[in-house]
Residue, then its C-alpha position, 0 to 999 in steps of 0.5 A: x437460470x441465474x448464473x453466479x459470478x464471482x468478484x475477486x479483489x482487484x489490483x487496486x495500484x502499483x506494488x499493492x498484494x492486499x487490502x484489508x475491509x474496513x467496511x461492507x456497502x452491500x448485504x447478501x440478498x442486496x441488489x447491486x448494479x454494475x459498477x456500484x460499489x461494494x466495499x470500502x478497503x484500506x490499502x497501504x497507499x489510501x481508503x478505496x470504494x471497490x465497484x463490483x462489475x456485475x449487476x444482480x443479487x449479491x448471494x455471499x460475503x468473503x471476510x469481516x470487517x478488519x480481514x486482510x485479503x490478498x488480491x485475487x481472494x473473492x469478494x462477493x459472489x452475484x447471481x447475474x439474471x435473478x435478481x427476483x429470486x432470491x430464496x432458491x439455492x443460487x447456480x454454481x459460481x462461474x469464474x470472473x469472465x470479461x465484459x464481452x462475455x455477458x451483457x451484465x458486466x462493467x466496461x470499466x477497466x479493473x485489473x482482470x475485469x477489463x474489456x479484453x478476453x475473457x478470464x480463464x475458467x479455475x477448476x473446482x475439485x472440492x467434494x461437495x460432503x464437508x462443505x459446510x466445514x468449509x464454509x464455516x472456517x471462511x466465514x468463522x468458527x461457529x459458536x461451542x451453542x447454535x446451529x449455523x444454517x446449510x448455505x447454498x450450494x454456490x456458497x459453498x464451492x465458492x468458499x472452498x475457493x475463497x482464500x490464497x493459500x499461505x496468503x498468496x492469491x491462487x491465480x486464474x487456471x490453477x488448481x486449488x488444493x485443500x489436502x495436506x501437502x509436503x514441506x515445500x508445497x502450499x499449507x492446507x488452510x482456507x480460512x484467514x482468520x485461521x492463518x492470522x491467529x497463526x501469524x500473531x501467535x508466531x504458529x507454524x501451520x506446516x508444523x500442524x497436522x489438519x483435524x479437518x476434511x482432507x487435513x485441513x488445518x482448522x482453528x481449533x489446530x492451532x488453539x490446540x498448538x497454542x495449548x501444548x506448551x503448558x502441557x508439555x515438560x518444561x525444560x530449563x531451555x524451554x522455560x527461558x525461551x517462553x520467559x523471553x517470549x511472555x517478556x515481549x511487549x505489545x505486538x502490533x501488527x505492520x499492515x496499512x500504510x505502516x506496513x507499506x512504509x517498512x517494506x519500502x524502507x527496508x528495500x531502499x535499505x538493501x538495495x540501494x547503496x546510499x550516501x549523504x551529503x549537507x551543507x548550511x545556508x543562509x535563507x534569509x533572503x529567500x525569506x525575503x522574497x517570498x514575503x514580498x511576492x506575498x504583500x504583493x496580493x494575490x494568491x500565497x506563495x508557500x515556502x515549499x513552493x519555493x523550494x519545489x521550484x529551485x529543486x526542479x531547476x537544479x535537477x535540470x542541471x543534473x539530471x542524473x539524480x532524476x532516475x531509477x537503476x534497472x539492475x536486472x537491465x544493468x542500466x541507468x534510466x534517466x527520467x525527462x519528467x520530474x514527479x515530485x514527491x513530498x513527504x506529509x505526516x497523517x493519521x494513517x502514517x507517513x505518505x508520500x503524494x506526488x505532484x505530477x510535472x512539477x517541473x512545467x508547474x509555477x511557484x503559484x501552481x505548486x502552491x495550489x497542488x500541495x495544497x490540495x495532495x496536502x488536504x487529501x492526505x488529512x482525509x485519508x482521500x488520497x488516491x493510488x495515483x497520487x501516490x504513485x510515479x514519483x522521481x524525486x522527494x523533497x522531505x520538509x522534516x524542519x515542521x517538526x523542529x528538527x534541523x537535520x537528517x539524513x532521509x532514506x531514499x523513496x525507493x524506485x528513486x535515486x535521491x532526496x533532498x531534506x530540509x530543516x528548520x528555519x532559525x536565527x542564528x550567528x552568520x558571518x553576512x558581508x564579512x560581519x557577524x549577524x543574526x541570519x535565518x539559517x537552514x541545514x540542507x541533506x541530500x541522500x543520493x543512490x552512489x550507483x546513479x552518480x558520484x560525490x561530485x555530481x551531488x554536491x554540484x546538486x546541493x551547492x546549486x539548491x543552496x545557492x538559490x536559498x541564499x540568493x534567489x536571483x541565481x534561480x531567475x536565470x533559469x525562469 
């Protein structure tokens, strides 16, 4: 007899709770084998290809393309041992067990799909008699013409299983509820197409009363809420406030990268108490030098290289701007690798890619990595790891014309160094005026990790180094 698995979706990199399907790979009826991939999603750190750890007939799909789940939500289920029979009403799903269990599973290492113990088992307490409610809120709302098909009885229960409650992923073991519940418990809705047209229309699902088996919240609930206001007598108050709300603009939600993006900015913002501190410097020397490592032949030498390679040698001498605070430890974690992060404009948004041991690495070899993180970026290949494990950000803002910021740190980390735009400007050079080519230089520093003086020895090194590049030889 087959047995039906199911594929939640994985941890798919550091801090990540969703990811949103940008395309399906497989049909149900399809025939997968182990480690294909299944399903293209988006995460807020890049584009991945998810491969499904199980080898048979693919017997159901969870959420159109555009769905946001959470991780541990199911993808597809797969009827492991049956790939000839594909008609029959496929065996009850089984939950996600580890590559010792069954020989048709993956050795790879997906978070809960690993090669360790096997997964618990989750209960299913659904009733079988509304079933078809059930599916038809995860699958979609059927059409007010036609008829939807029965689904298989496998479908079914996985379905009623299918999403987190309130947007949180139900974990392995626990149970699965699907009734109407008080204030402080999880709110009955299954389907997330349900709870999105809550969350864009600003509709509190524990506010509605479910028409569904059980009190499940189904859509036709909240379009019924959403209706009650031009039903119900307006008051002057209630008028003002639907006039402030008809007034809003366009609503655009914050999810992807943009998403990714506020949510760490807001934490840097609460958490870490910042300062910042700049100075003007004189690059035209370091300009000088790097045209003349360029005439020399060989491989280009790019400017951010340059300035990678004097931020490494300066966090070499002050090492306390290379750490992350651990303030439920109370302590100050000095890291003894520089991972370093640069900040790159795309499409998607604004990424962070991370140049691994920068610290080991030279001009020529950082010029390479940029090169390749930078292409990556442009094509939306960027991996979660190279996104991940940075200790230190160098934020070129100068390529979009600007000549000063002040940058908000890239939380874990504990500083930033910003740079402007390179322009001719009057210099007071050997005691004369003249036309230098002058760069403002900001540095943004975590006040927990170090003082006033500890970053401003850190900045005045950087700027030094830009304006005589031979201080930086000495440490070559």
């Amino acid at each position: 007899m087959a047995q039906v698995l199911e594929f939640k979706l994985p941890d798919l990199g550091e801090g990540l709770t969703e990811a949103e399907i940008v395309r399906w790979l497989v049909s149900v009826g399809d025939v997968v084998a182990i480690d294909q991939p299944v399903v293209e999603v988006e995460t807020a750190k890049a584009m991945v290809e998810v491969p499904c750890p199980y080898g048979g007939v693919v017997t159901a799909r969870f959420g159109e393309e555009g769905t946001e789940l959470p991780v541990g939500a199911p993808l597809i289920t797969v009827a492991v041992g049956a790939t000839e029979s594909t008609g029959a009403a496929p065996a009850r799903p089984e939950a996600s067990p580890s590559s010792g269990d069954t020989a048709e599973s993956s050795g790879n290492v997906l978070v809960g799909y690993g090669t360790g113990a096997p997964a618990a088992r989750r209960r299913r307490i659904r009733p079988a008699a509304p079933a078809a409610s059930v599916v038809e809120q995860a699958h979609g709302p059927s059409r007010t013409t036609g008829h939807m098909a029965a689904p298989a009885p496998a479908q079914v229960r996985s379905s009623a299983t299918a999403s987190a409650v309130g947007g949180t992923a139900v974990a392995p073991g626990q149970v699965h509820r699907t009734t109407a519940v008080a204030q402080d418990g999880p709110v009955a809705v299954i389907s997330p197409l349900v709870r999105k047209l809550a969350r864009e229309h600003d509709v509190d699902l524990r506010a509605l009363t479910g028409s569904g088996p059980d009190g499940l919240i189904l859509r036709a609930d909240v379009e019924r809420a959403l209706r009650a206001p031009e039903t119900a007598p307006a008051t002057p108050a209630a008028a003002a406030v639907a006039s402030a709300g008809t007034a809003q603009g366009e609503r655009v939600p914050l999810r992807g990268v943009r998403g990714a993006v506020a949510d760490k900015l807001s934490r840097s913002r609460r958490e870490i108490p910042d300062a910042t501190c700049w100075v003007d410097a004189d690059a035209t020397e370091l300009m000088a030098a790097r045209a003349a490592m360029n005439a020399a032949g060989g491989q280009k030498i790019s400017l951010l290289a340059l300035l990678a390679r004097i931020c490494t040698a300066a966090l070499e001498r002050h090492p306390e701007l290379n750490s992350t605070v651990d303030m439920d430890a109370r302590e100050i974690v000095r890291l003894p690798a520089v991972h370093l992060g640069f900040a790159a404009q795309t499409e998607r948004g604004l990424v962070v890619p991370v140049v691994k041991d920068a610290h080991k690495r030279s001009a020529e070899s950082l010029t390479a990595e940029f090169a390749r993180l930078t292409e990556a970026a442009r094509q939306g290949a960027l991996t979660p790891a190279d996104l991940t494990g940075g200790t230190f950000t160098l934020n070129n803002y100068g390529v979009f014309g600007v000549d000063g910021s002040t940058p908000i740190i890239n939380h874990p980390e504990a500083a930033m160094l910003g740079v402007g735009r390179i322009v001719p400007k009057p210099w007071v050079h050997q005691g004369e005026l003249a036309v230098r080519q002058v760069v403002q230089l900001s540095l943004t520093f975590d006040h927990r990790v170090c003082d006033g003086g500890t970053a401003g020895g850190f900045l005045r090194y950087v700027a030094d180094c830009v304006e005589q590049p031979s201080v930086l030889l000495r440490t070559l």
